[in-house]
MDTraj code that builds the backbone (N, CA, C; nanometers):
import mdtraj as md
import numpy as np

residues = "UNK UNK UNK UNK UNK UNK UNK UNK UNK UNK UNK UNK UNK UNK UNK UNK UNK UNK UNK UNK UNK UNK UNK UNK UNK UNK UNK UNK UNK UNK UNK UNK UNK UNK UNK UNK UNK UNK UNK UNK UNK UNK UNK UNK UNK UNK UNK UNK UNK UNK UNK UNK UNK UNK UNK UNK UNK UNK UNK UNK UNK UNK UNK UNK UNK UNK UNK UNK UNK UNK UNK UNK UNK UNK UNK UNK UNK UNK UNK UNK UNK UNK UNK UNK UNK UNK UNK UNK UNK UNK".split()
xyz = np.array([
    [-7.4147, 9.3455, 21.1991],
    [-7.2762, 9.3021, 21.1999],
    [-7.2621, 9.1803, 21.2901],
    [-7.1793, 9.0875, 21.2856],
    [-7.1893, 8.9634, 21.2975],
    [-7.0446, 8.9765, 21.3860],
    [-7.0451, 8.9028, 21.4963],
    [-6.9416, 8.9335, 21.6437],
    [-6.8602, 8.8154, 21.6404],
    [-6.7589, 8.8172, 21.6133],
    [-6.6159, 8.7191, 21.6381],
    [-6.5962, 8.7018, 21.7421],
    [-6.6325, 8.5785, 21.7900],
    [-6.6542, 8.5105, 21.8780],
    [-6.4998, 8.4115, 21.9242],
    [-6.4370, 8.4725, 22.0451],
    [-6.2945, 8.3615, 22.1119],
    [-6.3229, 8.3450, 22.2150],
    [-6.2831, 8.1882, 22.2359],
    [-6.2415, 8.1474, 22.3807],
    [-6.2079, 8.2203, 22.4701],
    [-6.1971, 8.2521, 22.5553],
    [-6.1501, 8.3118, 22.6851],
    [-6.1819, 8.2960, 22.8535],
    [-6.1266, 8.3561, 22.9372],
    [-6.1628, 8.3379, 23.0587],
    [-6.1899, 8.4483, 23.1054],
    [-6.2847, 8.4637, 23.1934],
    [-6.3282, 8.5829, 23.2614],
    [-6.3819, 8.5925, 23.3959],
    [-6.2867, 8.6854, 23.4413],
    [-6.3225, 8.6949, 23.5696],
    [-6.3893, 8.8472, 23.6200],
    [-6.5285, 8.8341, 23.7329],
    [-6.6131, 8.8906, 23.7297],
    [-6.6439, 8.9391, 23.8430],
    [-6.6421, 9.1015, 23.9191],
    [-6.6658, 9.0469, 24.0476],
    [-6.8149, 9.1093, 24.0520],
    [-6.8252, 9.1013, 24.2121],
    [-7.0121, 9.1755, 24.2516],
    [-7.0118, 9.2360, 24.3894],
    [-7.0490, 9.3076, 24.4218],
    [-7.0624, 9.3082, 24.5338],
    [-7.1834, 9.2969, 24.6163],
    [-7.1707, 9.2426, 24.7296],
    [-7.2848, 9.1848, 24.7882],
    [-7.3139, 9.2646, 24.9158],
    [-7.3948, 9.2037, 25.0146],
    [-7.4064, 9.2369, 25.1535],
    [-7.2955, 9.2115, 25.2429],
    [-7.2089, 9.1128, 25.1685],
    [-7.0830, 9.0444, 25.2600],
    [-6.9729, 9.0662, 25.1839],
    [-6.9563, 9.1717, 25.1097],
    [-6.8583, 9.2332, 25.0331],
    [-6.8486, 9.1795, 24.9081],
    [-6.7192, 9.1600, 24.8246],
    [-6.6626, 9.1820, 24.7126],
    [-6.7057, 9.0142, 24.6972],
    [-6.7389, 8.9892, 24.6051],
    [-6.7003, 8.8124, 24.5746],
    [-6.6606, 8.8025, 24.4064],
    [-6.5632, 8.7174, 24.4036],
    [-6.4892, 8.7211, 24.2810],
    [-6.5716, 8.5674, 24.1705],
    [-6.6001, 8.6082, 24.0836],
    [-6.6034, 8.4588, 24.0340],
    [-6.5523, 8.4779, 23.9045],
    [-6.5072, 8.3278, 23.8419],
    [-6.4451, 8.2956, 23.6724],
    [-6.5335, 8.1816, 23.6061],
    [-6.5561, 8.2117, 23.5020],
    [-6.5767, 8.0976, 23.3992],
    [-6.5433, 8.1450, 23.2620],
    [-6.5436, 8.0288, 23.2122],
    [-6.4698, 7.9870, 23.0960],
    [-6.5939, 8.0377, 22.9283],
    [-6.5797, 8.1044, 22.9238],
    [-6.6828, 8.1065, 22.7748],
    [-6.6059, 8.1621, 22.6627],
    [-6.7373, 8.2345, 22.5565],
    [-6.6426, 8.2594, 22.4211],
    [-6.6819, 8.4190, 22.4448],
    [-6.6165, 8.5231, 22.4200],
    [-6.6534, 8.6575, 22.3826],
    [-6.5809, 8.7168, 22.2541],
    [-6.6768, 8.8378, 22.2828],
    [-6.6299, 8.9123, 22.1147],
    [-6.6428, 9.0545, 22.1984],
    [-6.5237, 9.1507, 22.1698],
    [-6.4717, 9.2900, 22.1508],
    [-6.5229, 9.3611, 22.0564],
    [-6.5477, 9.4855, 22.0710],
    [-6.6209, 9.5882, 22.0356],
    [-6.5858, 9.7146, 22.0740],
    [-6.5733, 9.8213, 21.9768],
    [-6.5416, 9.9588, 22.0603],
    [-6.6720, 10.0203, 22.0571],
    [-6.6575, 10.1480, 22.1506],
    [-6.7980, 10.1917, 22.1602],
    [-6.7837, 10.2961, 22.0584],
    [-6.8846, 10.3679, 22.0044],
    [-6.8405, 10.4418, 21.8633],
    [-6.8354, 10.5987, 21.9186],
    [-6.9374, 10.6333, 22.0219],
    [-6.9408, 10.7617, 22.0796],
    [-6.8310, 10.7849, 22.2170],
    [-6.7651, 10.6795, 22.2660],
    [-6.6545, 10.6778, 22.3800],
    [-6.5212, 10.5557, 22.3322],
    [-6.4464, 10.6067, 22.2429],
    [-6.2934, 10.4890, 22.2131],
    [-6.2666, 10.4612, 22.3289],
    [-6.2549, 10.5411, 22.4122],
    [-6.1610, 10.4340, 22.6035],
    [-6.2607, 10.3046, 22.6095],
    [-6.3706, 10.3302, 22.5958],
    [-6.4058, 10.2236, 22.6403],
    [-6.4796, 10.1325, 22.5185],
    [-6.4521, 9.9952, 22.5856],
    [-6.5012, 9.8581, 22.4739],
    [-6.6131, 9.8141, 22.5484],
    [-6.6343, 9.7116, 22.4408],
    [-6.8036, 9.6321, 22.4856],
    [-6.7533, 9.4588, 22.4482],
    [-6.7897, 9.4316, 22.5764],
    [-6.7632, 9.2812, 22.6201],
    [-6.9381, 9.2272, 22.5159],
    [-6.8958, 9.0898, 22.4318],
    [-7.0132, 9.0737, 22.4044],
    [-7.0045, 8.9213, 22.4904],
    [-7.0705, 8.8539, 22.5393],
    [-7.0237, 8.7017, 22.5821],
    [-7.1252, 8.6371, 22.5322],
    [-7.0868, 8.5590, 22.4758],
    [-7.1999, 8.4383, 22.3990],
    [-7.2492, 8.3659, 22.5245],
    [-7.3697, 8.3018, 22.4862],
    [-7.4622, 8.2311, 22.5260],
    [-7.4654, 8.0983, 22.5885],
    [-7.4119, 8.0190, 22.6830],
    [-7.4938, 8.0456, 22.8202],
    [-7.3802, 8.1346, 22.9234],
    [-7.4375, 8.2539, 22.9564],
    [-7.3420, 8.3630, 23.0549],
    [-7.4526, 8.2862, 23.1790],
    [-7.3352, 8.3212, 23.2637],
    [-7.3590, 8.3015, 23.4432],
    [-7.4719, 8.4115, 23.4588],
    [-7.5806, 8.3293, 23.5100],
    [-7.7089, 8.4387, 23.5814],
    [-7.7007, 8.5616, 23.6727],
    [-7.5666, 8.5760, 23.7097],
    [-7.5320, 8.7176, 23.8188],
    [-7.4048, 8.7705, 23.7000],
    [-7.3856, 8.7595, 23.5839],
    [-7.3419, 8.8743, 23.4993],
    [-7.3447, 9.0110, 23.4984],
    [-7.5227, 9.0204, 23.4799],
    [-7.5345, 9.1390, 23.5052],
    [-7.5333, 9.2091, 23.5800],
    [-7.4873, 9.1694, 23.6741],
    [-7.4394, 9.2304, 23.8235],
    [-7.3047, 9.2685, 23.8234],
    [-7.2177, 9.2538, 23.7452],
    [-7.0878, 9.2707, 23.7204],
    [-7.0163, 9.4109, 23.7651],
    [-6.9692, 9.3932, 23.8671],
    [-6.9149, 9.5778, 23.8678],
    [-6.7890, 9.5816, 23.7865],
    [-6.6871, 9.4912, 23.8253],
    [-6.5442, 9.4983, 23.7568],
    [-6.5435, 9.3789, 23.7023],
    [-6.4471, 9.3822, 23.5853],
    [-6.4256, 9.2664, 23.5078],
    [-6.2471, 9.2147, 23.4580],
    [-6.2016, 9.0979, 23.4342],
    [-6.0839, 9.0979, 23.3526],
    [-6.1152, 8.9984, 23.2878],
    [-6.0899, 8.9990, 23.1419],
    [-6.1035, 8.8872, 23.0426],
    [-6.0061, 8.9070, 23.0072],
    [-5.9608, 8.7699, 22.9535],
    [-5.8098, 8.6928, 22.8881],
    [-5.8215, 8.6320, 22.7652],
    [-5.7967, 8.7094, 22.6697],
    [-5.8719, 8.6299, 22.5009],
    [-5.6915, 8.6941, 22.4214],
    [-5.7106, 8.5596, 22.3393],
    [-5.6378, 8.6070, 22.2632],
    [-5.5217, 8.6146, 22.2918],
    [-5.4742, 8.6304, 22.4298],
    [-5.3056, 8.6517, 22.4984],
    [-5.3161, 8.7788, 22.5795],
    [-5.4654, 8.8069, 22.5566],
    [-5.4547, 9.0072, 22.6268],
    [-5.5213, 8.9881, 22.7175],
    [-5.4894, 9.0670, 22.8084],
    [-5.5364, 9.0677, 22.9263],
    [-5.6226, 9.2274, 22.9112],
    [-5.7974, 9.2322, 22.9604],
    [-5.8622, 9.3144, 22.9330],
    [-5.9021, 9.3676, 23.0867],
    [-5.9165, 9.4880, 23.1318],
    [-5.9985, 9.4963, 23.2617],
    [-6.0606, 9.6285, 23.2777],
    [-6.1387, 9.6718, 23.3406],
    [-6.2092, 9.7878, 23.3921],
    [-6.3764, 9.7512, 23.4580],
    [-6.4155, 9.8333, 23.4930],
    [-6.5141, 9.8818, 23.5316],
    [-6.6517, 9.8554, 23.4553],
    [-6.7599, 9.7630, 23.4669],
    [-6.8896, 9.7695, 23.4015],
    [-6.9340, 9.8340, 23.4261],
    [-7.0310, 9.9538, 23.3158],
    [-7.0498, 10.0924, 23.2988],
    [-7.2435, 10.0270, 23.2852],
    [-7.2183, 9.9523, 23.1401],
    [-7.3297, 9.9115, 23.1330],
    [-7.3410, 9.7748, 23.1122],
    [-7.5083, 9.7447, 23.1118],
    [-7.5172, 9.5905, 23.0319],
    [-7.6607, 9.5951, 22.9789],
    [-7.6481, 9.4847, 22.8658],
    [-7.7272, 9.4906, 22.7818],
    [-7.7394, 9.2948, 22.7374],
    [-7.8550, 9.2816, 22.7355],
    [-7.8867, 9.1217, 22.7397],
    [-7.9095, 9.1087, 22.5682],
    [-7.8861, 9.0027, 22.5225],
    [-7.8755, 8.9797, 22.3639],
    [-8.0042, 8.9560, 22.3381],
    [-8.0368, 8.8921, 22.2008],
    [-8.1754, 8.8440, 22.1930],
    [-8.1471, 8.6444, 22.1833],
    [-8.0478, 8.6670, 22.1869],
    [-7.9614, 8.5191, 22.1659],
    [-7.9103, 8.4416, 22.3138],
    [-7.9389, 8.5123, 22.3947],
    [-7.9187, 8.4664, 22.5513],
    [-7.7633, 8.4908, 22.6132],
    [-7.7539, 8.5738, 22.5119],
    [-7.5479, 8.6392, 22.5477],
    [-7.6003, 8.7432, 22.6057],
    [-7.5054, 8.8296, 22.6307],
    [-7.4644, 8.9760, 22.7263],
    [-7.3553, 9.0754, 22.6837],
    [-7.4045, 9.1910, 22.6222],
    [-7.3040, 9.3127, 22.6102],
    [-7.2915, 9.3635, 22.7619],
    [-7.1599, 9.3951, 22.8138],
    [-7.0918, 9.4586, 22.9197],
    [-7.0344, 9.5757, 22.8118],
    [-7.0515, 9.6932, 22.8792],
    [-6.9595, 9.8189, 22.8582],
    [-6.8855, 9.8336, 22.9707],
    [-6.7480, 9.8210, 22.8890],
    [-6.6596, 9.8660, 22.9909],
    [-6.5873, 10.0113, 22.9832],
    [-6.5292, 10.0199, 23.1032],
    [-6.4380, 10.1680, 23.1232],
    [-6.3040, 10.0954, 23.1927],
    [-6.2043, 10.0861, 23.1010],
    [-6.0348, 10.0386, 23.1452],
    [-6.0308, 10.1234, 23.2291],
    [-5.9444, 10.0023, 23.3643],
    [-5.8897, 10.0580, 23.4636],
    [-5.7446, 10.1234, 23.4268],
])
top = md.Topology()
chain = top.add_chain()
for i, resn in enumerate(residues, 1):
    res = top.add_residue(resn, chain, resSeq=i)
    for name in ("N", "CA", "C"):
        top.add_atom(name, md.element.get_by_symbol(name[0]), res)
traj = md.Trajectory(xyz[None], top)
């Protein structure tokens, strides 16, 4: 299945040795539900994602007019150089 891909902004945080640090950039993602858990969706982000992605604990993306947020559960690297995030809404 082939992922519909929108503009959006996303903001990402991590936590470090020196606490919480927030960062945003600008890419395209595609939405997904998970098929064995509906609460939660799967962030797909096209290709080139920020190298500390997968470090992602919490997330909010802005696509579309919606405002998305929760908790990264999981992640999963593409074969295309994108990134599935599973999320859990806050």
């Amino acid at each position: 299945m082939d992922i519909l891909y929108h503009p959006a902004r996303l903001d990402y945080g991590l936590t470090t040795f020196f606490g919480q640090i927030s960062k945003t950039v600008d890419c395209e993602v595609g939405l997904e539900t998970v098929a064995d858990d509906p609460y939660r969706f799967t962030l797909c982000v096209k290709a080139p994602v920020p190298e500390d992605l997968d470090q992602a604990k919490i997330v909010v993306v802005k696509v579309d007019g919606r405002t998305l947020q929760g908790s990264v559960r999981e992640t999963e690297p593409l074969q295309d150089g994108g990134m599935k995030l599973q999320v859990e809404p806050d």
